[in-house]
Residue frames as qw, qx, qy, qz and C-alpha x, y, z in Angstrom:
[[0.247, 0.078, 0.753, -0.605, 109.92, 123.71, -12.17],
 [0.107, 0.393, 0.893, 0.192, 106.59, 122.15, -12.87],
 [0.184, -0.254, -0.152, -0.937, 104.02, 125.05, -13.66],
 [0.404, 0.021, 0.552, -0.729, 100.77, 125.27, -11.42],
 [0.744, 0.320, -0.233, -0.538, 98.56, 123.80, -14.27],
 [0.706, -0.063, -0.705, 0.012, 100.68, 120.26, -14.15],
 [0.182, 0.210, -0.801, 0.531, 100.52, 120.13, -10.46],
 [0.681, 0.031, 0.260, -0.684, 97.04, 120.32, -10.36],
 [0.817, 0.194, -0.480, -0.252, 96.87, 117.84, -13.13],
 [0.382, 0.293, -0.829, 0.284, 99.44, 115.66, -11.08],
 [0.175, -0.037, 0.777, -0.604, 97.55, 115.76, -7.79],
 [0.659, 0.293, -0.196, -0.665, 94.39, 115.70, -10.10],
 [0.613, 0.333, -0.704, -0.134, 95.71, 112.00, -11.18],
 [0.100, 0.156, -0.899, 0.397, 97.22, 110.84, -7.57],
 [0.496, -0.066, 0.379, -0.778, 93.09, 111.88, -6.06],
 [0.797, 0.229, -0.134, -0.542, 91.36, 109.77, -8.79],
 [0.571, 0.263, -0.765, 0.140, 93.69, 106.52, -9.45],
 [0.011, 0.362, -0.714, 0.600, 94.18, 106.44, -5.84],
 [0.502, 0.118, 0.571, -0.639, 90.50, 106.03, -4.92],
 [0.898, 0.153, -0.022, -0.411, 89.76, 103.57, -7.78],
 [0.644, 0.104, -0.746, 0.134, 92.48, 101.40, -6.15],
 [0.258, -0.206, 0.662, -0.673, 91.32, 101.80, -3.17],
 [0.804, 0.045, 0.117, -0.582, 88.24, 100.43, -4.04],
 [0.739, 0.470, -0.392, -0.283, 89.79, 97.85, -5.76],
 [0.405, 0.218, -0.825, 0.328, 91.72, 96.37, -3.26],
 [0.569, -0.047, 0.433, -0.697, 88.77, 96.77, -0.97],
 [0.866, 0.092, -0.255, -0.421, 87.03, 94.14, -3.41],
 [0.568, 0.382, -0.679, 0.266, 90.27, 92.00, -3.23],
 [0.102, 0.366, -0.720, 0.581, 90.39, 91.86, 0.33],
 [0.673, 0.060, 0.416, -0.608, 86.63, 91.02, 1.01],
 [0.887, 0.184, -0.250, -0.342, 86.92, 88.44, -1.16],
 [0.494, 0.310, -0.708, 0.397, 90.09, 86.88, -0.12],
 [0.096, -0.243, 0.522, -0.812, 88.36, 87.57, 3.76],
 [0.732, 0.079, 0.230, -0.637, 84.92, 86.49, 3.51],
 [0.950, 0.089, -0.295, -0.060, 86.30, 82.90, 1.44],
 [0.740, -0.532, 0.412, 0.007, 88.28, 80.63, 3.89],
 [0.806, -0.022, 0.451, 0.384, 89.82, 78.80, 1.10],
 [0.698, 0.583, 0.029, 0.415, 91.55, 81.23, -0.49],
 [0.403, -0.797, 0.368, -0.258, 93.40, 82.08, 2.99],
 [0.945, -0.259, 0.145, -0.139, 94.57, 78.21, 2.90],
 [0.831, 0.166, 0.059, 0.528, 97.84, 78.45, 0.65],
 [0.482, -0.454, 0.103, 0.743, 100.83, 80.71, 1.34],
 [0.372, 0.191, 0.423, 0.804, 99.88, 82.16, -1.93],
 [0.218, -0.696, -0.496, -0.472, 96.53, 83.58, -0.91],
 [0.511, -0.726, -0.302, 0.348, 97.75, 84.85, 2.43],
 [0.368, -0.300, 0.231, 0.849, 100.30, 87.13, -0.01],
 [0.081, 0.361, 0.613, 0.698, 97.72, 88.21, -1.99],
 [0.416, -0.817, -0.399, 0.028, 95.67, 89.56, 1.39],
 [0.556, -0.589, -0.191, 0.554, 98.45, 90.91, 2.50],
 [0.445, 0.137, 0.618, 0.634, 99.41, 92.51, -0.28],
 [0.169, -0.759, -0.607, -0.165, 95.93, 93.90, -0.56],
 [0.374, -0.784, -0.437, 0.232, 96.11, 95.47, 2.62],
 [0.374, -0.496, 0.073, 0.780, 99.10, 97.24, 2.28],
 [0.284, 0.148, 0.407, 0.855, 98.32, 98.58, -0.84],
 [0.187, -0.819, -0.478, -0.257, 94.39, 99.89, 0.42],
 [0.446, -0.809, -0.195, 0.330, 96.86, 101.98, 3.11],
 [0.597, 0.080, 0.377, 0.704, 98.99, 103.02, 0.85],
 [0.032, -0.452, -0.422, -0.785, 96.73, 104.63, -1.51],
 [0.202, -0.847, -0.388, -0.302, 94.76, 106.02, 1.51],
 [0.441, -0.582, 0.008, 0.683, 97.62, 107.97, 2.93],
 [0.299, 0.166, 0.485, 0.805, 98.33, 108.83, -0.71],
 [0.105, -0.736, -0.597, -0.301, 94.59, 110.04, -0.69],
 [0.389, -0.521, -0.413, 0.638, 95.40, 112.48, 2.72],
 [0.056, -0.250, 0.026, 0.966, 95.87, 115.91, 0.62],
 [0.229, -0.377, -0.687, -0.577, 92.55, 115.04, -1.29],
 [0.496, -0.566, -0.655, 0.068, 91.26, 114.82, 2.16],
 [0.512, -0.743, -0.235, 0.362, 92.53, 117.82, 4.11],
 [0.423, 0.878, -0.018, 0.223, 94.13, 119.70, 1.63],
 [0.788, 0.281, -0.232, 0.496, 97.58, 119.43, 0.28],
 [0.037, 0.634, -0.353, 0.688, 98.89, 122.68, 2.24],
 [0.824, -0.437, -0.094, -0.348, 96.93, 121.41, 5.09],
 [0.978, -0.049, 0.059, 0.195, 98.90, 118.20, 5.32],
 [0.569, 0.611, -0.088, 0.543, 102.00, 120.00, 4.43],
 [0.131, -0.675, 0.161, -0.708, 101.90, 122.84, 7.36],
 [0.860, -0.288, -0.067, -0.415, 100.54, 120.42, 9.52],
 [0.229, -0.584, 0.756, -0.187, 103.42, 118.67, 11.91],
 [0.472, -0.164, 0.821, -0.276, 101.13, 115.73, 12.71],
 [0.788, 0.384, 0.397, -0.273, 99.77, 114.95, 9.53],
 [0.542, 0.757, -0.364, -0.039, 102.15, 115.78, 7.39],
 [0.148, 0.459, -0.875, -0.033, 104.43, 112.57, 9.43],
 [0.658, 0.282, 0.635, -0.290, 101.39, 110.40, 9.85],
 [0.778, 0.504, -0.092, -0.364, 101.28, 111.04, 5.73],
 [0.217, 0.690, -0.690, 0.002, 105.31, 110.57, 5.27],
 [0.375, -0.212, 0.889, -0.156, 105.50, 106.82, 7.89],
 [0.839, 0.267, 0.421, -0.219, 102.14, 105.66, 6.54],
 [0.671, 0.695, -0.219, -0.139, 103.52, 106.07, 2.47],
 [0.053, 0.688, -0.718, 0.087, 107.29, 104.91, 3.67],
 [0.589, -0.138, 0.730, -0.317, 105.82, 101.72, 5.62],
 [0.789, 0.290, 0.475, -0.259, 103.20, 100.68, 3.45],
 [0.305, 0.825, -0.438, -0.187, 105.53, 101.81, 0.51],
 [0.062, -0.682, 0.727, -0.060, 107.82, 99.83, 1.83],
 [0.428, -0.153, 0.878, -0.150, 106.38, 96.76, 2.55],
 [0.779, 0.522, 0.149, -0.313, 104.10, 96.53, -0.62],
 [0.426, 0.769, -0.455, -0.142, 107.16, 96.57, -2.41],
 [0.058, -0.408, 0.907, -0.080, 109.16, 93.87, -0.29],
 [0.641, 0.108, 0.736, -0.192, 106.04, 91.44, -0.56],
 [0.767, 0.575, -0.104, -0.265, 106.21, 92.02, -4.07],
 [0.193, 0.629, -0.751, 0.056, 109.83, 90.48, -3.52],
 [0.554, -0.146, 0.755, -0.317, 108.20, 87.65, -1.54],
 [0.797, 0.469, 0.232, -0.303, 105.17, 86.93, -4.55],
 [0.607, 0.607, -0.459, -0.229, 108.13, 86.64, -7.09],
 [0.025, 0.443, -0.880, 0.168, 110.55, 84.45, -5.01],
 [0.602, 0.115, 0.764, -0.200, 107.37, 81.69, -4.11],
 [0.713, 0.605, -0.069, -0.348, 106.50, 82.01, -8.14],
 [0.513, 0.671, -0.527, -0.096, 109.79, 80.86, -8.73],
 [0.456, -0.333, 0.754, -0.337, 110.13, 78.32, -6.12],
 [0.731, 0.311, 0.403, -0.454, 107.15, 76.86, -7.33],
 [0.587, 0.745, -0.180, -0.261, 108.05, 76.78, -10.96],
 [0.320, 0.718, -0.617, 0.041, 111.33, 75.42, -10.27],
 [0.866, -0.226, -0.440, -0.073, 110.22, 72.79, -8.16],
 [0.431, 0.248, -0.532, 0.685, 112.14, 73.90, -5.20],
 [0.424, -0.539, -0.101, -0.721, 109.31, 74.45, -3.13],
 [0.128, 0.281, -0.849, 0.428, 109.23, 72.85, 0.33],
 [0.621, -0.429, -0.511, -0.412, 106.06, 70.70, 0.64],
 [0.493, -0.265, -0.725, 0.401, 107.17, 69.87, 4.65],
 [0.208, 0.071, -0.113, 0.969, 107.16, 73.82, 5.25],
 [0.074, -0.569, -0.772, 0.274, 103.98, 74.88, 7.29],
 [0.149, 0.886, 0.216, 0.382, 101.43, 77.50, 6.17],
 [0.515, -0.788, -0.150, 0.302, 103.02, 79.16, 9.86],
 [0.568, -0.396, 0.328, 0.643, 106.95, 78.94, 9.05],
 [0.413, 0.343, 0.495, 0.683, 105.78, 80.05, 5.53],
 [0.097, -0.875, -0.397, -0.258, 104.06, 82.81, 6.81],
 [0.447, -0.791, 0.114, 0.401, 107.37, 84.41, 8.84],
 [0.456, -0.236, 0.472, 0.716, 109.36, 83.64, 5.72],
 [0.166, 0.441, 0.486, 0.736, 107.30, 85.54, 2.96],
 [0.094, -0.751, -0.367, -0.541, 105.67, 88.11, 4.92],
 [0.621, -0.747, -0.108, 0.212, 107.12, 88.44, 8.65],
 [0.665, -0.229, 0.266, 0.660, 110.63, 89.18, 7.41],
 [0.217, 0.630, 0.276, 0.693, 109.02, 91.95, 4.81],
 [0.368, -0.862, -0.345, -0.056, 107.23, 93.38, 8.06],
 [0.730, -0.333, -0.090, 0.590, 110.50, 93.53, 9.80],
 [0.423, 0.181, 0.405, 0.790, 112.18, 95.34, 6.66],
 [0.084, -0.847, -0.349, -0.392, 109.03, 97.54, 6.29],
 [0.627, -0.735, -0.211, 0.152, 109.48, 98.50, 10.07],
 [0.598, -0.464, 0.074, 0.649, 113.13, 99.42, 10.29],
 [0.308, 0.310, 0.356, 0.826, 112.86, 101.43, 6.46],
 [0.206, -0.871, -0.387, -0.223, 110.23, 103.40, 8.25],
 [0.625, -0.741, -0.170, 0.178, 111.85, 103.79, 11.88],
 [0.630, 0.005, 0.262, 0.731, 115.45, 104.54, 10.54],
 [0.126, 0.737, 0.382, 0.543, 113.93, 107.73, 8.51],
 [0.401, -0.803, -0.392, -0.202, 111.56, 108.97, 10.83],
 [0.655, -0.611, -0.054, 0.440, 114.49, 109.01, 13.90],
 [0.489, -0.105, 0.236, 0.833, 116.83, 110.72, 11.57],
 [0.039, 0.651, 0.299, -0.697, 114.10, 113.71, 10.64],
 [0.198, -0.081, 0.673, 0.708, 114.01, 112.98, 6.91],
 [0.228, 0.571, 0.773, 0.159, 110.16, 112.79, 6.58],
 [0.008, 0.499, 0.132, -0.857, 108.72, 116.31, 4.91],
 [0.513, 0.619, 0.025, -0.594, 107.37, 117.99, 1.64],
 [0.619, 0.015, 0.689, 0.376, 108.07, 115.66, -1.01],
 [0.156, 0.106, 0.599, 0.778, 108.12, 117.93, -4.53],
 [0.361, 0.142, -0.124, -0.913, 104.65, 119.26, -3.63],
 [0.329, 0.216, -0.919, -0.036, 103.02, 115.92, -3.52],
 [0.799, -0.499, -0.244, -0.233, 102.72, 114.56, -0.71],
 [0.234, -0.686, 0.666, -0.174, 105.03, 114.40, 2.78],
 [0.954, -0.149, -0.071, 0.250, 107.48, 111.42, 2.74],
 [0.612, -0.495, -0.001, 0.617, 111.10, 112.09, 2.67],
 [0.089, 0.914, 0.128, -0.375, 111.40, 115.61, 2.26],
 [0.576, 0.753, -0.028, 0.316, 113.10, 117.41, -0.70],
 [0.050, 0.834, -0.496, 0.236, 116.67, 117.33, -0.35],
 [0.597, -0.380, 0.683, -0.182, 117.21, 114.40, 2.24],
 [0.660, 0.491, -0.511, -0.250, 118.83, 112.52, -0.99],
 [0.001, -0.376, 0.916, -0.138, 121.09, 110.39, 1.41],
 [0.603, 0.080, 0.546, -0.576, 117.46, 109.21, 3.55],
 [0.731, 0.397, 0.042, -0.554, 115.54, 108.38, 0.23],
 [0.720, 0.377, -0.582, 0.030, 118.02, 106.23, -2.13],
 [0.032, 0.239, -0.933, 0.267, 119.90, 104.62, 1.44],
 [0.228, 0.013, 0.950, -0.215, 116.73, 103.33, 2.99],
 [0.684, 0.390, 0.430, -0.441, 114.26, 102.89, 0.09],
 [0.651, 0.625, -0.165, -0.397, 115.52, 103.22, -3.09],
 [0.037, 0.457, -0.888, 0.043, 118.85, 101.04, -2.82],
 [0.462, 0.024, 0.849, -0.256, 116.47, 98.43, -1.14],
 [0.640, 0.617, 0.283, -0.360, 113.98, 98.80, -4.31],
 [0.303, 0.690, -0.633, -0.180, 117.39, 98.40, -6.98],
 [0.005, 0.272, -0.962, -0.026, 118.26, 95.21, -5.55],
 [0.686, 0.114, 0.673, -0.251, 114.58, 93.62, -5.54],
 [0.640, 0.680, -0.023, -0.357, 114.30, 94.83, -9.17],
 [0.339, 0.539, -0.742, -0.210, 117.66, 93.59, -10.05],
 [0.231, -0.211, 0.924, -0.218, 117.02, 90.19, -8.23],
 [0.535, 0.491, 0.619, -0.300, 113.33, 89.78, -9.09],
 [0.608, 0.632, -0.202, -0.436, 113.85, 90.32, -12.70],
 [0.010, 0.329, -0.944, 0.012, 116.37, 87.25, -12.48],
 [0.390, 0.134, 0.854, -0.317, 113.23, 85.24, -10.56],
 [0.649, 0.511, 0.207, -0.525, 110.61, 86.55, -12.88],
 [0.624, 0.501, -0.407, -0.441, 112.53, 85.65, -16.25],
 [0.043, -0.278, 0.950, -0.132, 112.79, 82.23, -15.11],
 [0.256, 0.223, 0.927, -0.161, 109.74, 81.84, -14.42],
 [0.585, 0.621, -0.182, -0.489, 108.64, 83.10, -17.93],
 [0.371, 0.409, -0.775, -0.308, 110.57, 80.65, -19.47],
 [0.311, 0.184, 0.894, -0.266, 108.94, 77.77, -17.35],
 [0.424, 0.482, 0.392, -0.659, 105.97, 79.35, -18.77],
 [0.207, 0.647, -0.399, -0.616, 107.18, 79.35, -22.17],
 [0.209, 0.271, -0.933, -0.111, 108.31, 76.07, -22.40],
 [0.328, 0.268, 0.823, -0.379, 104.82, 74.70, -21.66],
 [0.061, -0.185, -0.728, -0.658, 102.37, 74.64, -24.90],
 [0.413, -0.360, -0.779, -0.305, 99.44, 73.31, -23.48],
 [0.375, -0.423, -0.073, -0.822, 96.87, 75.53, -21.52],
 [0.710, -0.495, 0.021, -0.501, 95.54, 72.81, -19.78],
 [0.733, 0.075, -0.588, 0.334, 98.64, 71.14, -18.29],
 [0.511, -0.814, -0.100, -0.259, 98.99, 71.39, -14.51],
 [0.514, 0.370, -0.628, 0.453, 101.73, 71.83, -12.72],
 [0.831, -0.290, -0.464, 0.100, 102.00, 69.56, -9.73],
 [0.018, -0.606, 0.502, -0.617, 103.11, 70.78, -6.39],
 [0.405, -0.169, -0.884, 0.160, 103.00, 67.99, -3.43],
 [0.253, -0.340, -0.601, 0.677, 100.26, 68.70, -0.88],
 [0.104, 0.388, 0.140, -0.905, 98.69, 71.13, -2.60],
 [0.578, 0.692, 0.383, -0.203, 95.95, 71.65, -5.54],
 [0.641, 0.245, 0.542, 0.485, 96.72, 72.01, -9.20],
 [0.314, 0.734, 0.211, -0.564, 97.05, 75.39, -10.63],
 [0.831, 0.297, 0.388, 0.266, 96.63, 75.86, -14.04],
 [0.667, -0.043, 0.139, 0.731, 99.75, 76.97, -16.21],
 [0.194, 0.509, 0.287, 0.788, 97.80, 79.74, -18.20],
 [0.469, -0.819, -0.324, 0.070, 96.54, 81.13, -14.68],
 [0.635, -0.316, 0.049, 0.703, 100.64, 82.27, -14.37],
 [0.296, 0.675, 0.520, 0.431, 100.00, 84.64, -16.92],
 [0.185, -0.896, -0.162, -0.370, 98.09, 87.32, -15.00],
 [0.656, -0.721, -0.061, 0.215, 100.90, 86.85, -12.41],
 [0.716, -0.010, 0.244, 0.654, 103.68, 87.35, -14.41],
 [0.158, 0.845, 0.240, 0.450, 101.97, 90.53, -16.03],
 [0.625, -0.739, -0.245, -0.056, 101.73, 91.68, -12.74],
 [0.835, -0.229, 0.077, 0.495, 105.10, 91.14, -11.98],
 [0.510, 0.293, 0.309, 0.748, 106.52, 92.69, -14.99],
 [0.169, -0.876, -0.161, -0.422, 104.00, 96.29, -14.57],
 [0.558, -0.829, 0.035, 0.011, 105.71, 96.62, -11.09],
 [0.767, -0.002, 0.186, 0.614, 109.22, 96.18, -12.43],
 [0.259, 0.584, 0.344, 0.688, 108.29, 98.77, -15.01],
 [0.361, -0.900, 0.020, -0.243, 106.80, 101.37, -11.90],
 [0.736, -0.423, 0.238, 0.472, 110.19, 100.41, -9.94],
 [0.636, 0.041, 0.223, 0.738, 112.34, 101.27, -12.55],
 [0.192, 0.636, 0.148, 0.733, 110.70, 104.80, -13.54],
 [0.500, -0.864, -0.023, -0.056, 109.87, 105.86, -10.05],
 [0.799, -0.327, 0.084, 0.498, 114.07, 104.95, -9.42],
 [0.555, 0.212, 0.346, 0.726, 114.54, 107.27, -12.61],
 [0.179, 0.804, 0.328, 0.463, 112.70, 109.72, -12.16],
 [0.600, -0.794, -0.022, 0.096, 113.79, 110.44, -8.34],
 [0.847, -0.087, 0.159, 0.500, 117.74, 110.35, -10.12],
 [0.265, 0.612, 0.423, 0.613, 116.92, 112.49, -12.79],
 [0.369, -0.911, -0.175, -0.066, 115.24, 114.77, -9.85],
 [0.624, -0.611, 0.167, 0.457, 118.65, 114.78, -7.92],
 [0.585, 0.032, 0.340, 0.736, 120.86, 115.38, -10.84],
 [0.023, -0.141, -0.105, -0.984, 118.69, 118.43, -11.99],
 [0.078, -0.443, -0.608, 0.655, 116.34, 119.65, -9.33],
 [0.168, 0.381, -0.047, -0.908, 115.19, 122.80, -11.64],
 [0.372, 0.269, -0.495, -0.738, 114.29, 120.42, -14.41],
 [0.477, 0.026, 0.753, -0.453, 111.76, 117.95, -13.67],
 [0.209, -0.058, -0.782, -0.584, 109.85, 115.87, -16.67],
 [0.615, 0.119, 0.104, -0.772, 106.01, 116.59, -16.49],
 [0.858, 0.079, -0.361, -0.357, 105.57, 112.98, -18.54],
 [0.403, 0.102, -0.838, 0.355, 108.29, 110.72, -15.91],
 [0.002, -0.077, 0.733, -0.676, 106.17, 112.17, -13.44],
 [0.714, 0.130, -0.084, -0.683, 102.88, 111.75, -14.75],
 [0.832, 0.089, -0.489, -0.245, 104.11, 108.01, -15.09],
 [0.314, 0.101, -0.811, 0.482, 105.38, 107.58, -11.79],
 [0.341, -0.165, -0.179, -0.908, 102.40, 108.84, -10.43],
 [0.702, 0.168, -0.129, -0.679, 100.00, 107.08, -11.93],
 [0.427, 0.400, -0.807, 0.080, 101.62, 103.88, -11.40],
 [0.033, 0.368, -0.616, 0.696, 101.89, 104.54, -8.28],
 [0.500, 0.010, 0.257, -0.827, 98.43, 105.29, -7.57],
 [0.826, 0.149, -0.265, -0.475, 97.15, 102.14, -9.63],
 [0.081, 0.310, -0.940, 0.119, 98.80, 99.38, -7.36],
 [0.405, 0.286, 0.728, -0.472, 95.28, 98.22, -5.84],
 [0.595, 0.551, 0.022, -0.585, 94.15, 98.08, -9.63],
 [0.492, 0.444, -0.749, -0.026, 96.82, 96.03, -10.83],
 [0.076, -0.098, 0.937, -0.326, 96.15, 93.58, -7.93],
 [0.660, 0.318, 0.482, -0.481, 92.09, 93.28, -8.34],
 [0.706, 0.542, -0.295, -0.346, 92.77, 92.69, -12.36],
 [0.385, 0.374, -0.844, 0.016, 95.86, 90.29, -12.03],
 [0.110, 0.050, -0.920, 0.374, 94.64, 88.44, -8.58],
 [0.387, 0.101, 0.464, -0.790, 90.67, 89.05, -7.81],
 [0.634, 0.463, -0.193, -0.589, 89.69, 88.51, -11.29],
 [0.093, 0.270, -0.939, -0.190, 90.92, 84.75, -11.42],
 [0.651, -0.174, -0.569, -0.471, 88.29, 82.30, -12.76],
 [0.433, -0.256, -0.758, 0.415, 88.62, 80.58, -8.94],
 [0.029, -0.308, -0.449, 0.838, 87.35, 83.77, -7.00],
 [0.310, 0.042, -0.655, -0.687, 84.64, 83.79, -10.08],
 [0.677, -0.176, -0.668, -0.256, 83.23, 80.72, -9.34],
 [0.228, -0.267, -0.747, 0.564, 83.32, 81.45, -5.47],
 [0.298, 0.219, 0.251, -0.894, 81.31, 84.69, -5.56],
 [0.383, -0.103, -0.753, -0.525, 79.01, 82.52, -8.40],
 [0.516, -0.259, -0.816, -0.035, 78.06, 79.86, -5.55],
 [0.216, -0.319, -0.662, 0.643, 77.67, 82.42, -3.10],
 [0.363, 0.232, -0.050, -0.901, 75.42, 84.80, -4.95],
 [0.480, -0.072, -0.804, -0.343, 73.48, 81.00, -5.98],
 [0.399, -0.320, -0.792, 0.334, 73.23, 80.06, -2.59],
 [0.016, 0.329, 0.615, -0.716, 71.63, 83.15, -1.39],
 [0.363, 0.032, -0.325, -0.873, 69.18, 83.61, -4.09],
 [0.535, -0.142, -0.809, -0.197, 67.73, 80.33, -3.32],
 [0.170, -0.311, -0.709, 0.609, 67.38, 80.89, 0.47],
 [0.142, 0.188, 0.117, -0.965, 65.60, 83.92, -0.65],
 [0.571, 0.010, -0.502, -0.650, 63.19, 82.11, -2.57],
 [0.794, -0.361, 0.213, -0.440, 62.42, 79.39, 0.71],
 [0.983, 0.089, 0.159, -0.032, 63.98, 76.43, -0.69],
 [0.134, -0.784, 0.549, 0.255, 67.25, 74.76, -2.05],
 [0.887, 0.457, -0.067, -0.020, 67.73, 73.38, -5.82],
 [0.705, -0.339, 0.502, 0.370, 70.89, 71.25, -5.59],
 [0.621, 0.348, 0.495, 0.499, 70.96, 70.72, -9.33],
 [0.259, 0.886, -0.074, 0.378, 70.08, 74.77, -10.78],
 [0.535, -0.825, 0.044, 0.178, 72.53, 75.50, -7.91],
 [0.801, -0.056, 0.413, 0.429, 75.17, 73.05, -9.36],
 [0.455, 0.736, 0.361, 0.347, 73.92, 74.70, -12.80],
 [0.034, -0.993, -0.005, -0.113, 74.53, 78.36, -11.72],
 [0.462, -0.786, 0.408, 0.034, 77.86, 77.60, -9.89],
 [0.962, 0.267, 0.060, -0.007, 79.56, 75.41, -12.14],
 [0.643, -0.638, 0.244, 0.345, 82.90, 74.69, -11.33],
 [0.665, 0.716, -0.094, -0.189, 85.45, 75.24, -13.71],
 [0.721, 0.488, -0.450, 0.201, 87.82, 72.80, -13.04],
 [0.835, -0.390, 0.061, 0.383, 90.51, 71.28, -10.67],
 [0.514, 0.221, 0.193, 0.806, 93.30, 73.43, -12.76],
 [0.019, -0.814, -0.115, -0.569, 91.24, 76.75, -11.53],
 [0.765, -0.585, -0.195, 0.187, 92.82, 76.68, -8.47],
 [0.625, 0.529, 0.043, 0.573, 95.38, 79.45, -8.77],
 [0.234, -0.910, 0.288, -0.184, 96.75, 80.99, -5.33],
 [0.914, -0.161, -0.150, 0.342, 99.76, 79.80, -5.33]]
């Protein structure tokens, strides 16, 4: 068993990480919220959404920081308000990460469906996670699985092995085995492009550029990597309960806890959401001063291209 000393350290990890992705997808989401155009392509409505689920995520995750872990533990109604919120948002962070890979590779592969409204694209990359979220929650919850999780935090309680691998982890195996198909495809697209400032064309839509794919593919590839040890470490757990690994869990964790960090670095930080907060921190400096310079504006806000355009 894990000694009191790592379990501080562990919950010591989930408190901090947690609340500097919270913030972090706070930024993400007020920035993606407060610009209209970057709400306009299917790619920026998965990157809000996305957001959100991961700012609820990590503040359920946050719950024993708040109200202490026993608290939350002892505690009927918080302790399945901690378990649904983490299962849901859990759940669905994870299936819209199955959505973000499958429109990367669409895209890439030119199989994308220019007729296909923002609407109908909105039921097919994010209604159909909801669903999925919804029933991996409800399915649990009815069946009385949701409790102490290792000392943690409550989701599906120690022991209820069947609950955990049938209606999360199984569903988290096959995105990882499928999305690691989509993703190394569209690495090789990537590959097989030289030139930095070639755009790839998409009908109907703006130009993003190639080396913008980059920070998505990281992205990608970091959440494979949390998928596959969080899958191992929860095996490892079942097969020997007594003997737990202080460093598998110290990287599941921390992973865990750093999803709303790994989205403000791979998606917030793109030279396009740059050059929006630029012209909007130009445009009120100038009101503030009485008047409005077109040209220092221009100056201050300089665009950086037709190829920064990069929510797909």
């Amino acid at each position: 068993m894990l000694s009191s000393g790592q379990m501080k350290v562990l919950r010591t990890v989930i408190t901090v990480l947690s609340s500097v992705s919270l913030f972090s997808a706070s930024l993400v989401i007020l920035t993606y919220a407060l610009f209209k155009s970057r709400r306009q392509q299917i790619g920026g409505l998965l990157t809000l959404t996305f957001s959100v689920s991961a700012f609820f995520l990590h503040l359920v995750l946050l719950m024993g920081a708040f109200f202490g872990y026993d608290r939350v533990f002892e505690t009927e109604s918080l302790c399945l308000l901690q378990a649904g919120g983490i299962q849901f948002f859990g759940s669905f962070t994870m299936l819209l990460w199955g959505s973000i890979t499958l429109n990367l590779f669409l895209i890439t592969q030119n199989l994308w469906n220019a007729q296909r409204t923002l609407a109908a694209n909105f039921v097919l990359f994010i209604g159909i996670p909801l669903l999925g979220a919804v029933l991996m929650t409800l399915l649990p919850g009815a069946g009385g699985a949701f409790g102490d999780h290792d000392g943690f935090y409550c989701w599906m309680a120690t022991g209820e092995t069947a609950w955990m691998f049938g209606s999360f982890y199984a569903v988290m195996a096959t995105l990882v085995c499928v999305g690691s198909a989509l993703w190394l495809q569209v690495l090789r697209f990537v590959l097989h492009v030289k030139s930095e400032s070639v755009c790839l064309v998409r009908p109907s839509d703006r130009k993003p550029a190639v080396g913008s794919y980059w920070r998505k593919i990281t992205f990608l590839f970091a959440m494979i990597v949390l998928f596959v040890v969080m899958f191992a470490n929860e095996v490892l757990l079942t097969l020997h309960p007594r003997q737990p690994i202080y460093g598998l869990w110290m990287v599941h964790l921390s992973g865990l806890s750093l999803i709303g960090f790994w989205v403000l670095i791979s998606c917030g930080c793109s030279s396009s959401n740059i050059m929006l907060w630029r012209r909007l921190l130009c445009s009120v400096r100038e009101k503030r001063r009485g008047y409005s310079d077109v040209s220092s504006t221009d100056d201050c806000a300089k665009s950086h291209g037709s190829c920064a355009y990069d929510d797909y």
